[in-house]
N, C-alpha and C positions, 0 to 999 in steps of 0.2 A: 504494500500500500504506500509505502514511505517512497520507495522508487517512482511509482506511480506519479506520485503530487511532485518527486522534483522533478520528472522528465517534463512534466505539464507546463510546469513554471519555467522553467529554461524554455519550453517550446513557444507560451505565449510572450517570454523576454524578445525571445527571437524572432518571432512573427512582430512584434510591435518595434521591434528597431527597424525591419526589413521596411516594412509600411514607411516609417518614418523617414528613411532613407532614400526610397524610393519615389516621394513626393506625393503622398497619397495625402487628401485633406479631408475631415470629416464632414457628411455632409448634413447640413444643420434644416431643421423642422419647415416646411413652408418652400424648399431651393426645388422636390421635383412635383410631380401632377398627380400626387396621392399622397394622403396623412398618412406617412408610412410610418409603423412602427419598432422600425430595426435599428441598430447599429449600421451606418453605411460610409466607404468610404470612398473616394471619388478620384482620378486624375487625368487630364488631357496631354494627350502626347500630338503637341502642334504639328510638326515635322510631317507625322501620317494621317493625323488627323483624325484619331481617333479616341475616343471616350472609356477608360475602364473603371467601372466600380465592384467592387467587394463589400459583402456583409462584412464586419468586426468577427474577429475570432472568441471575441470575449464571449461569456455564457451561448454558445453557440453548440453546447449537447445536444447530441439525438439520442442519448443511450446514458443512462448510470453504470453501463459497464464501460465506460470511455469511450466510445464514438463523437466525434466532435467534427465542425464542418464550415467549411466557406463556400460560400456561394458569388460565384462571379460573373460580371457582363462585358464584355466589349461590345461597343457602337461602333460601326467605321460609316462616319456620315458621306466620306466623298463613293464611297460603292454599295452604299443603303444596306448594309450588311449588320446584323447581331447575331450576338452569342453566346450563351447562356452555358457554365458549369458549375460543376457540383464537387471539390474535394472533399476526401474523408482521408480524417485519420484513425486511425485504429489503433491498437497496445500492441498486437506482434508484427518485427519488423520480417520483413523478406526481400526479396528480387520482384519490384515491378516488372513485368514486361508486355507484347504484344497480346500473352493470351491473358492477362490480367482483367477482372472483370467487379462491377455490382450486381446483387442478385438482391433485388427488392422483393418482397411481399408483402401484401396488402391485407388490410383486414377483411375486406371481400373477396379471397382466396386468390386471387390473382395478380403472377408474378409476372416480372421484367428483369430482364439481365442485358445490361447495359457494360458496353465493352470499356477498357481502358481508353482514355483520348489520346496518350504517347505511343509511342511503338518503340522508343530508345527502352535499353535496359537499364533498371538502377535499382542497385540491390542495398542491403541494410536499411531500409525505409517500411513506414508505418504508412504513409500516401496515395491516395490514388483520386487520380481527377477523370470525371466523365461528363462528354457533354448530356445535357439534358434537354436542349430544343424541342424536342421530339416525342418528350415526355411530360413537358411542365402541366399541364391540362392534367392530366392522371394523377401527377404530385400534389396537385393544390387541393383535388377533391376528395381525394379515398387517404385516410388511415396507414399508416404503412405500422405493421405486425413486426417484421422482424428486417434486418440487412448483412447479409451476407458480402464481405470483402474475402475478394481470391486475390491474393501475391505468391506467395509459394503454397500456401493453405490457405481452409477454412478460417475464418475469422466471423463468426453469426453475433450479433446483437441484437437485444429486444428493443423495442421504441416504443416510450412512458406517452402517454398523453399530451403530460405536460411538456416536454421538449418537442414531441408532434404540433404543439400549437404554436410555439414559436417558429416554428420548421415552416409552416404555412403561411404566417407572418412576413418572414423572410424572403419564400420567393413569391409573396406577392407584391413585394416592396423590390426586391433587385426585379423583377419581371414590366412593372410600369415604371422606374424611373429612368428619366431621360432627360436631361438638364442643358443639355449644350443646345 
């Protein structure tokens, strides 16, 4: 348990320098076109011209057994293009790779298994990001029962309600904000 709390805390150390670093600004109450109720944070890359926001990692659980998550968007307004993913972290670390996957299930028995979004290898990591475009509709509405992360194994978590509700909160907030 002790390892637990300090891998966490080093991890959110290091997600909130990286933010910080990276030029990420929070985005404050009333900036996009929904009373959105998440942690959001926001930056423009002039150059390409394009918009990326992130949920905060902060209180961002989907599991009491450690599943925690960020949800992110790019806008690229010069090619009318978005993009919508979903990281999770998980407690065992393994080798990401092409056949890495999520395997959601829903409280209405029905499942989704959504592939890894990299295809590079990268081993010793707890990580995995996958787009959800394609999914968000199915996310916002139904309950998800349990989440399944594959890197070299099973990693299964249960999903509390109460982090499900925030969970929903989240991508209906990164899903309409658009600021630029």
């Amino acid at each position: 348990m002790r390892t637990k709390l300090l891998t966490l805390i080093i991890l959110l150390t290091g997600l909130n320098c990286y933010s910080q670093l990276d030029g990420y600004k929070k985005l404050t109450k009333g900036q996009c076109k929904i009373n959105h109720k998440c942690n959001t944070e926001y930056k423009y890359d002039d150059f390409d011209e394009i918009w990326h926001y992130n949920t905060s990692f902060t209180d961002n659980a989907l599991s009491k057994d450690g599943l925690s998550y960020i949800i992110s968007k790019t806008v690229d307004k010069k090619n009318n293009k978005q993009q919508i993913e979903l990281m999770l972290w998980g407690n065992s670390k393994g080798c990401r790779t092409k056949e890495s996957y999520v395997h959601i299930q829903f409280k209405n028995g029905e499942k989704i298994k959504i592939s890894n979004a990299y295809t590079d290898i990268d081993c010793g990591i707890s990580m995995i990001s996958i787009k959800i475009d394609d999914y968000i509709d199915l996310l916002q509405k139904e309950p998800i029962e349990k989440i399944r992360i594959f890197l070299d194994g099973n990693e299964d978590f249960i999903i509390s309600e109460k982090e499900q509700v925030k969970f929903f909160n989240n991508l209906k907030c990164i899903k309409n904000i658009d600021i630029s």
